[in-house]
N, C-alpha and C positions, 0 to 999 in steps of 0.2 A: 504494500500500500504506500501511496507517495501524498506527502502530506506538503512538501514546498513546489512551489510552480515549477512549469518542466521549464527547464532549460534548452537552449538549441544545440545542445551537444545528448539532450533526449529521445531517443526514437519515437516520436508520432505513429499512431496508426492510423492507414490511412482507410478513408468510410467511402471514399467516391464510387470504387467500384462496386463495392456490395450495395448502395445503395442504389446504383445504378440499375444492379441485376434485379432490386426489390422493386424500383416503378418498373421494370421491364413485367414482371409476374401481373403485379398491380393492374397494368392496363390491360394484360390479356384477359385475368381476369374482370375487370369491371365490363371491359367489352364485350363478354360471353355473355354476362348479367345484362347488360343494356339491351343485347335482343330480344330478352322479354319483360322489363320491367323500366321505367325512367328513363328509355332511349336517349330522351330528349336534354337530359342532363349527365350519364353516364359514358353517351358518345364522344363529346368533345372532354370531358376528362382523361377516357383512355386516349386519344389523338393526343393529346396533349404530356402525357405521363408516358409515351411510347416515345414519341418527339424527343421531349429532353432524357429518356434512359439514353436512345441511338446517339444523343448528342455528348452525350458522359463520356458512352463507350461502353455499354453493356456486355459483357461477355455471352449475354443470352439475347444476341442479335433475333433468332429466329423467333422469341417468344413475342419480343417488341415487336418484330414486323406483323405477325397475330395480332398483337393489341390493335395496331394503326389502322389493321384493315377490318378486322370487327369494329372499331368504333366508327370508322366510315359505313359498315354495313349498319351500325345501328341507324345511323341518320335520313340512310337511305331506304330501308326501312320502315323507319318515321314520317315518311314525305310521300314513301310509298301510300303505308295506310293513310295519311291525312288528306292524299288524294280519291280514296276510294268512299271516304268518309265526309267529304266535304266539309271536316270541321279541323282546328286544332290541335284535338288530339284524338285519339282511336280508341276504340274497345271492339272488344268482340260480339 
């Protein structure tokens, strides 16, 4: 346990990448969720949370490129039924 501030002769650990790899999961998941529930607000989170994992440098490239493209599918989706529905939002 370190009880005085690190010095720069301290090894840091560093969080970019893992956290990178955790919005990478993050978007794949909320993006599977957004096609059937809050498309409307769950689509551009994942875009958005896939976007800056890829920008990090995710080592789970391929889960981010999922997120990006389920969260576009949520939207589209979204636009789909609002068109079929004539209204804002959809139900079945």
């Amino acid at each position: 346990m370190q009880l005085t501030a690190p010095t720069p002769t301290t090894e840091r650990r560093r969080t970019g990448p893992r956290d990178a790899d955790g919005m990478a999961v993050a978007s794949f998941i909320l993006g599977l969720l957004g096609l059937l529930v809050l498309n409307l607000f769950l689509g551009p989170i994942a875009i958005a949370l896939a976007g800056v994992a890829l920008w990090r440098g995710t080592t789970r490239k391929g889960r981010a490129y999922l997120g990006l493209g389920l969260g576009i599918a949520d939207l589209v989706v979204l636009v789909a039924f609002m068109q079929a529905d004539n209204s804002v939002s959809w139900s079945f």
